[in-house]
C-alpha positions as CSV (number, residue, x, y, z in Angstrom):
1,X,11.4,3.5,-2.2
2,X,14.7,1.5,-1.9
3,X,13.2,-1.5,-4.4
4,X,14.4,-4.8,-3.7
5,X,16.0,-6.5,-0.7
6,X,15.4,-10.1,-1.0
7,X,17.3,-12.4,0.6
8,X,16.5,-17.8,14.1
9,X,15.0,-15.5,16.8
10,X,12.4,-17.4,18.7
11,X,8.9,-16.1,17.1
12,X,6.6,-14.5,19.4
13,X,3.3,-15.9,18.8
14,X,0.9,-12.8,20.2
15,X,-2.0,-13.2,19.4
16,X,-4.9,-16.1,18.8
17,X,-6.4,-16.9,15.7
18,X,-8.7,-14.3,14.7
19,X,-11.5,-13.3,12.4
20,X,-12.2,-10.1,10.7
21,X,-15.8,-9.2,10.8
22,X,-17.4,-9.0,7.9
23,X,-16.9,-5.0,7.0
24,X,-16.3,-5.2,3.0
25,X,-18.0,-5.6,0.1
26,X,-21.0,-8.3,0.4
27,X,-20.6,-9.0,3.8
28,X,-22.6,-7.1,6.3
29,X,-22.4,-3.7,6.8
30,X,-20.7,-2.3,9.8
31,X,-22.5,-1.2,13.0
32,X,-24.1,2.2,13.4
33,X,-21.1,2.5,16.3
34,X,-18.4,1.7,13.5
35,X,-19.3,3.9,11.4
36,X,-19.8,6.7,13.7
37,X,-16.2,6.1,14.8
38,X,-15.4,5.9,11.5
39,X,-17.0,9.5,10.7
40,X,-15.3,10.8,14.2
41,X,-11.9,10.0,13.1
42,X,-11.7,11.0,9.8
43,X,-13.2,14.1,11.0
44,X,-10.6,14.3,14.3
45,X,-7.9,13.5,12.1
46,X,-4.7,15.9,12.8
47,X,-2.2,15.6,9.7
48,X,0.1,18.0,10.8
49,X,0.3,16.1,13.8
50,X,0.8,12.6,12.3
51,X,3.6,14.0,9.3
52,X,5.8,15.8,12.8
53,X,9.4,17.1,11.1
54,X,10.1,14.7,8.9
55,X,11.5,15.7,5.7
56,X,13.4,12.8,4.1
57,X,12.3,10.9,1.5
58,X,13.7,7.8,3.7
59,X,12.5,7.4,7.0
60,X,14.2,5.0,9.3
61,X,12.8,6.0,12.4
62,X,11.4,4.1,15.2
63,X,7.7,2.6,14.8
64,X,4.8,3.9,16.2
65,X,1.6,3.0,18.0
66,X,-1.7,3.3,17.4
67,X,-4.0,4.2,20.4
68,X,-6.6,3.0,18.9
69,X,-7.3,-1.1,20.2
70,X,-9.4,-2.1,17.2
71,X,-10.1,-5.8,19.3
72,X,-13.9,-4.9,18.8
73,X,-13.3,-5.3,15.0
74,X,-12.5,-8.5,15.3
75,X,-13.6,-12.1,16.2
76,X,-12.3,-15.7,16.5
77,X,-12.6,-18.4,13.9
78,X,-10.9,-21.5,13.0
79,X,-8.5,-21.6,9.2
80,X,-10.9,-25.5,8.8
81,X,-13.9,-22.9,9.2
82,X,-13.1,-20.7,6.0
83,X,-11.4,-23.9,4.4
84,X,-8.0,-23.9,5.1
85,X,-5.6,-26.6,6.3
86,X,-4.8,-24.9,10.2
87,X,-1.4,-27.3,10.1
88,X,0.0,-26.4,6.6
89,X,-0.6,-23.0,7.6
90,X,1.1,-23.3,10.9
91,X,4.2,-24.7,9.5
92,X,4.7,-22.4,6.8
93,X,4.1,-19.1,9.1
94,X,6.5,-21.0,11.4
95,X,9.1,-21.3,8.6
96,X,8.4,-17.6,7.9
97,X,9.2,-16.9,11.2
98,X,13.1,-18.4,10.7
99,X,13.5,-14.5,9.2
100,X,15.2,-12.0,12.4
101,X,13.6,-9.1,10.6
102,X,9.9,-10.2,10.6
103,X,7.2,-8.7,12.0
104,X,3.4,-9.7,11.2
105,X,1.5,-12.2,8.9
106,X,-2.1,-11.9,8.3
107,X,-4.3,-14.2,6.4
108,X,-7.8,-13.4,5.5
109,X,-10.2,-15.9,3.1
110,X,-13.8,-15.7,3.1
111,X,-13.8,-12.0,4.4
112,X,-12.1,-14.2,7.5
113,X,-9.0,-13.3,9.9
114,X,-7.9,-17.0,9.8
115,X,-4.1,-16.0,11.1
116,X,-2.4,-13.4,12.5
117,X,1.2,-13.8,14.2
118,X,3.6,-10.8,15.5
119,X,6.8,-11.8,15.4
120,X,10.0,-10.6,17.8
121,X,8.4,-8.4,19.9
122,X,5.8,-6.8,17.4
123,X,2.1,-6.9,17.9
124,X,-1.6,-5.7,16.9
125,X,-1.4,-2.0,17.9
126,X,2.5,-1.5,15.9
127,X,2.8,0.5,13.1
128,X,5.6,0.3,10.4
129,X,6.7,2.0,7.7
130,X,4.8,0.3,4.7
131,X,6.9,2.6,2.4
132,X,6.1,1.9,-1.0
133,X,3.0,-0.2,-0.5
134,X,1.6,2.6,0.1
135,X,2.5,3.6,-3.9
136,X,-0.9,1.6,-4.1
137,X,-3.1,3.5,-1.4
138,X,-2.2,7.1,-3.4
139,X,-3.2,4.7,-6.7
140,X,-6.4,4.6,-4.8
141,X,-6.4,8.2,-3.9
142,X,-6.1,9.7,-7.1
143,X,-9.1,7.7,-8.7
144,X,-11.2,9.0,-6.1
145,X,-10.6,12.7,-7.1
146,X,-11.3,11.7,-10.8
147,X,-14.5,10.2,-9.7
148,X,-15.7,13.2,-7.2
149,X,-14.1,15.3,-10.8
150,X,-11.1,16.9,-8.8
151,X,-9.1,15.3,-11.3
152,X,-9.9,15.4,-14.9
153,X,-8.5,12.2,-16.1
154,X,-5.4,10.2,-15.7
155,X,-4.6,11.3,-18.9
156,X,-4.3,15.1,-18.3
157,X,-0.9,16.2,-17.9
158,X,1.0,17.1,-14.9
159,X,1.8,20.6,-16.4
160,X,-2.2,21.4,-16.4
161,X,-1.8,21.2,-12.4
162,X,1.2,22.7,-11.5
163,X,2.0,25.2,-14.6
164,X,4.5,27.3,-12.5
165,X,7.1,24.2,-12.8
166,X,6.6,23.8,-16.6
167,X,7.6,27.4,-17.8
168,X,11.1,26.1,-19.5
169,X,9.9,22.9,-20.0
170,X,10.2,21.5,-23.8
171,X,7.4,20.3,-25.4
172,X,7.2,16.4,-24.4
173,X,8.4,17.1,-21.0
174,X,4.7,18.9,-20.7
175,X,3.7,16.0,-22.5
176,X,3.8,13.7,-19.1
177,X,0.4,12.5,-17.4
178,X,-0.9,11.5,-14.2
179,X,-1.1,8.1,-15.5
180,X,2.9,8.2,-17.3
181,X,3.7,9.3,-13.4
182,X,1.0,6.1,-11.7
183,X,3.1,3.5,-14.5
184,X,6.2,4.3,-13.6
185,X,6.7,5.6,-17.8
186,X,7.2,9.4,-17.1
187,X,10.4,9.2,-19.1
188,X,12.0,11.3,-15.9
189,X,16.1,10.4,-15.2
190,X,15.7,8.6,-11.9
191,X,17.4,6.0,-10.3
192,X,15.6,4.6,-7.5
193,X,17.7,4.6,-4.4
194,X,20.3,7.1,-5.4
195,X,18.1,10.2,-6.8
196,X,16.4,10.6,-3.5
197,X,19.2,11.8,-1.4
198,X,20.4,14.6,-4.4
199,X,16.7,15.9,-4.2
200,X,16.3,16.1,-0.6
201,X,19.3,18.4,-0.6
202,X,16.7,20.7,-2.9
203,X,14.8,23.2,-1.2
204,X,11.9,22.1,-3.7
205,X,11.5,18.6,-4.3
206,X,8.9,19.3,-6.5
207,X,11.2,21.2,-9.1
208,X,14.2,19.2,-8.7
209,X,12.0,16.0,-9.9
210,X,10.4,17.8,-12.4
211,X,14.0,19.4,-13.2
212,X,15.2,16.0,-14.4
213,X,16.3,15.5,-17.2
214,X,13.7,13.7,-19.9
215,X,15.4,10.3,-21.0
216,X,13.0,8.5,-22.9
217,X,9.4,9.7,-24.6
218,X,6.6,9.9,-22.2
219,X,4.6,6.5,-21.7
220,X,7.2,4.0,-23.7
221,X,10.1,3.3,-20.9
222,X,9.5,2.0,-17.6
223,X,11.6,3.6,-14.5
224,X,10.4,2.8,-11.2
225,X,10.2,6.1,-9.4
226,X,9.5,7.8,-6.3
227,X,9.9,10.8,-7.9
228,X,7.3,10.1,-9.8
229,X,4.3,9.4,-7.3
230,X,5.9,12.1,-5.3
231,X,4.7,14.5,-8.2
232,X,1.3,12.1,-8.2
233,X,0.7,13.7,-4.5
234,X,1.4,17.2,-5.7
235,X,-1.0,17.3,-8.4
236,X,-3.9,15.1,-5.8
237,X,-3.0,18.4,-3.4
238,X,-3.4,21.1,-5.7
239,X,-6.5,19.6,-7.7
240,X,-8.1,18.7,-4.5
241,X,-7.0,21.8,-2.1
242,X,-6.3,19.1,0.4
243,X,-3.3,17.8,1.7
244,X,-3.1,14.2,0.2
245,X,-3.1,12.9,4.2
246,X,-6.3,15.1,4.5
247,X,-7.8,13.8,1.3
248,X,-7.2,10.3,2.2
249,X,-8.5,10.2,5.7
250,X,-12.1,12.0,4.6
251,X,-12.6,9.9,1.7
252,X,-10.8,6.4,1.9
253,X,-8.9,5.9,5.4
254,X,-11.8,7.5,7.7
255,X,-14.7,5.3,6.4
256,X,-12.2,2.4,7.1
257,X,-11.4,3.1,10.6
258,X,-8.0,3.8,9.7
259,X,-5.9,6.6,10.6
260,X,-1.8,6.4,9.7
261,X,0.5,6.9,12.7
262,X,2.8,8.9,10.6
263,X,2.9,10.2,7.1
264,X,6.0,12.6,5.7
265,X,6.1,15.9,4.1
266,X,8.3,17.5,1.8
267,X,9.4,21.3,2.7
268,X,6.5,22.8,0.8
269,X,4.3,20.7,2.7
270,X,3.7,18.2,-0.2
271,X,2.6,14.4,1.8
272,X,4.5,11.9,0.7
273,X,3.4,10.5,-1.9
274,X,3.8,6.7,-2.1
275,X,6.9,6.5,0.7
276,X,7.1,6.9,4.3
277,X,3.3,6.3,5.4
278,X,2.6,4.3,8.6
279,X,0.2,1.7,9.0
280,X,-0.8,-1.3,11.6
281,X,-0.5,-4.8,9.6
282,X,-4.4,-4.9,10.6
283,X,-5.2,-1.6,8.2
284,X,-3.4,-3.0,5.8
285,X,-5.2,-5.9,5.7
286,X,-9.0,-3.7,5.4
287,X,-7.1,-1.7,2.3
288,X,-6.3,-5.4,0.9
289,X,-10.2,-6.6,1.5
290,X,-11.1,-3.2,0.0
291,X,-9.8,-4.0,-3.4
292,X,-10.6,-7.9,-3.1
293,X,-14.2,-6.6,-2.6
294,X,-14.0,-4.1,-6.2
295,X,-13.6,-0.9,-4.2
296,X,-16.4,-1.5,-1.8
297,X,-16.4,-1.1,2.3
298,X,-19.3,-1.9,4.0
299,X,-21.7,-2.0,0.8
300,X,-20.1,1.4,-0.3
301,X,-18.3,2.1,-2.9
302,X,-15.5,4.0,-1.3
303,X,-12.5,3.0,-4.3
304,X,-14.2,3.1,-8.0
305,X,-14.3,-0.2,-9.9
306,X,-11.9,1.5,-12.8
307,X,-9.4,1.4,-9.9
308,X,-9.5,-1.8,-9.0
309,X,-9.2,-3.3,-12.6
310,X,-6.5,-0.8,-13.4
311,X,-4.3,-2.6,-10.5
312,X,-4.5,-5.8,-12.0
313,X,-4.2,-4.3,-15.5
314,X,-0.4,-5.2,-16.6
315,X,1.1,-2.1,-18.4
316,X,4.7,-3.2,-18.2
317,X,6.6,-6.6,-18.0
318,X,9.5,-5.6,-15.6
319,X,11.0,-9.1,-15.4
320,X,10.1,-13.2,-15.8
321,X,8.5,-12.6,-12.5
322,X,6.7,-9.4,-11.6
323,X,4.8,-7.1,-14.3
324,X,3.6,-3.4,-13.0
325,X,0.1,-1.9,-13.3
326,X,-0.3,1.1,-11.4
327,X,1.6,1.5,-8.0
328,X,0.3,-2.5,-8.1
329,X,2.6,-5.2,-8.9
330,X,1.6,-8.6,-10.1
331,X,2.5,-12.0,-10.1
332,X,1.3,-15.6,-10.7
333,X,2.2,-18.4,-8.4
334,X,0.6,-22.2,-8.7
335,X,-1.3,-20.9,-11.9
336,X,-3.3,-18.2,-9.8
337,X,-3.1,-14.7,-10.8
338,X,-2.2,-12.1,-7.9
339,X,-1.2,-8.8,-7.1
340,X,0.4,-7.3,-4.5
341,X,1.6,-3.9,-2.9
342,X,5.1,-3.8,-2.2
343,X,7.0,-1.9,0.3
344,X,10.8,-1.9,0.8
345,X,12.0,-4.1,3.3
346,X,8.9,-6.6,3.4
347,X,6.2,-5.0,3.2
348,X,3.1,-6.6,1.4
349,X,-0.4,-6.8,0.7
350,X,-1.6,-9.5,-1.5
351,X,-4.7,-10.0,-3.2
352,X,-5.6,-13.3,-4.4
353,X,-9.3,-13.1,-6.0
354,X,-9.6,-16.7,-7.1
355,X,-8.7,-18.3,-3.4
356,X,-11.0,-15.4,-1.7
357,X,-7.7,-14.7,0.2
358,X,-5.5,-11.5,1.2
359,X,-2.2,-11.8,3.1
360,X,-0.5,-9.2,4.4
361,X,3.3,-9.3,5.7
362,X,5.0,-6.7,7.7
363,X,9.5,-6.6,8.6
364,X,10.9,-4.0,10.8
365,X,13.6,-1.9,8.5
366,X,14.4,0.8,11.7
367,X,17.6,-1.2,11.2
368,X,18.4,-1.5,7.7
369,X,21.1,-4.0,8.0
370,X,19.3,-6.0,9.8
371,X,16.8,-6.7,7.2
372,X,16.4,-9.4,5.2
373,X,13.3,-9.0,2.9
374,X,10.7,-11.9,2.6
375,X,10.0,-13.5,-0.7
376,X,6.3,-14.3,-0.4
377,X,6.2,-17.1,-3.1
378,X,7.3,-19.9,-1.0
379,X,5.0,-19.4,1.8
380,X,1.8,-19.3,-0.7
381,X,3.1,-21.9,-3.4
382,X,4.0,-24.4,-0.6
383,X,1.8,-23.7,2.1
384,X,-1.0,-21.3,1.5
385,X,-2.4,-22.3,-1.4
386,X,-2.3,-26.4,-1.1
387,X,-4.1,-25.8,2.5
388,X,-7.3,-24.0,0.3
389,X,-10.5,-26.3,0.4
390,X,-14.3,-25.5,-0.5
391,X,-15.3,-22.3,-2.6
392,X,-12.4,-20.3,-4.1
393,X,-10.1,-23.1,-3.9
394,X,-9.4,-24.1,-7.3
395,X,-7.2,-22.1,-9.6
């Protein structure tokens, strides 16, 4: 949603340097408490509760709290501990902190919380609009129901899951897959930004995006699309017979210890799928360990490998910068290869597998002219990276 943004409040320095205990992939296992929490509130969860009455396909609203206080999930460490340089780091989330519409930065290396800052008035327990970072968590989503065999393949079509929108459909239009509709290469019309606001005056998102016109042959153009992963969530509902917020707090979020604040619906009760999601900076930090860790959470494979090299698989070039995978962008900074969800606004989750590092940043866009979206690439060219020592720091 609402692409790219990019463009001195006193920052609020909330909370000490922290540690994330060692939940994901080779590190120890959780405790028998946190994963009986876990259990209980993917079990509890209430998703008619957390989407309310929202039925936009942009959601400006206020933020929300959790109620949960994770503080038990986490412990203090030094950045000098896991091998970074505490003042490099200091100066550049202090530099970071120059932006009005900022709200968190996390750093994790070595399976580590090494930094975490709220910024004007946020904190641990706030929970923004990640919007289309969360493009990658329904990535996540669908290769879980291929795996449990919900879903066939990426590769089946859209119209072998919802047939009743395909009856006047030509011949390539049926021709579209789950994975055209992941790439961002359905060959829908759609322009990002614009498109949303004619739909939502539909009283069926799903056929006005499906409606479209077909521009270009399936799997050779690439669009960026909300439509698109909005149809994604349609098919991960109907295959699964599960709402996409139920499906993703039994078998990805719950496990975690995550539970979104808020997720939207469309008027058919179709979750959003890849927009208006909310999460704590701190669960976005576990999804980002999840992936660093190939899919694994506490020595279980909760996200399949196939995922996780899919996201850093290029399938399109978009400019000199970025290239797109699969609701995963990538980039390379300092010769390291990266890649990132990224939400309108400021919104990102990095993964950085050679430096053992994820870093997770977080803006407030209640105010939309307020924001002024981060560029990331200074912060880790110029001060994240170049603070790296011992294993995982070389490129």
């Amino acid at each position: 949603m609402r692409r790219r943004r990019r463009g001195a409040r006193r920052i609020a320095w909330a909370v000490p340097m922290l540690s994330l205990l060692a939940l994901a992939g080779c590190a120890e296992a959780p405790s028998s408490k946190s994963t009986a929490t876990a259990a209980a509130t993917a079990a509890a969860v209430d998703c008619g509760r957390i989407a309310g009455n929202g039925r936009t396909f942009y959601e400006s609203s206020p933020t929300y709290t959790d109620p949960r206080d994770d503080g038990e999930d986490w412990s203090s460490t030094a950045p000098e501990a896991q091998g970074l340089d505490s003042t490099k780091l200091r100066r550049g989330l202090a530099k970071l902190g120059n932006n009005a519409s900022l709200s968190s930065v996390l750093v994790i290396r070595h399976d580590r919380l090494v930094a975490e800052r709220y910024y004007h008035g946020s904190g641990a327990q706030r929970s923004n609009n990640v919007h289309s970072a969360s493009k990658s968590v329904l990535q996540a989503l669908v290769h879980i129901a291929v795996a449990k065999g919900d879903i066939g393949s990426l590769d089946d079509p859209v119209a072998d899951y919802l047939p009743e929108y395909f009856g006047n459909a030509t011949p390539d239009k049926k021709k579209i897959t789950i994975r055209h509709m992941l790439t961002m290469r359905s060959g829908l019309d759609w322009t990002e930004d614009s498109t949303e606001s004619q739909v939502e005056e539909t009283s069926n998102w799903i056929r006005a995006i499906l409606g479209r016109d077909l521009v270009s042959v399936p799997g050779t153009t690439y669009n960026y699309s909300s439509g698109n992963t909005h149809i994604v969530s349609a098919v991960l509902q109907k295959a699964t017979r599960m709402s996409t917020c139920q499906f993703a707090h039994q078998y990805l979020f719950g496990p975690m210890g995550i539970t979104a604040e808020h997720w939207g619906r469309d008027p058919q009760g179709v979750f959003s799928g890849g927009y208006n999601v909310y999460l704590t900076s701190r669960e976005m930090a576990k999804f980002g360990l999840l992936y660093l860790h190939d899919g694994k959470w506490g020595g279980r494979q909760l996200v399949p490998p196939g995922a996780v090299r899919a996201a850093q698989t290029r399938t399109t070039q978009v400019d000199d910068v970025f290239a797109y995978s699969e609701g995963w962008w990538l980039q390379t900074i300092s010769e390291r290869s990266m890649y990132f969800a990224w939400g309108f606004g400021g919104q990102f989750i990095y993964v950085i597998p050679s430096a053992d590092i994820v870093l997770v940043i977080s803006e407030n866009t209640s105010n939309n002219g307020a924001n002024e979206e981060i560029d990331p690439t200074e912060f880790i060219r110029d001060h994240l990276l170049p603070g790296t020592t011992g294993p995982g720091s070389g490129p």
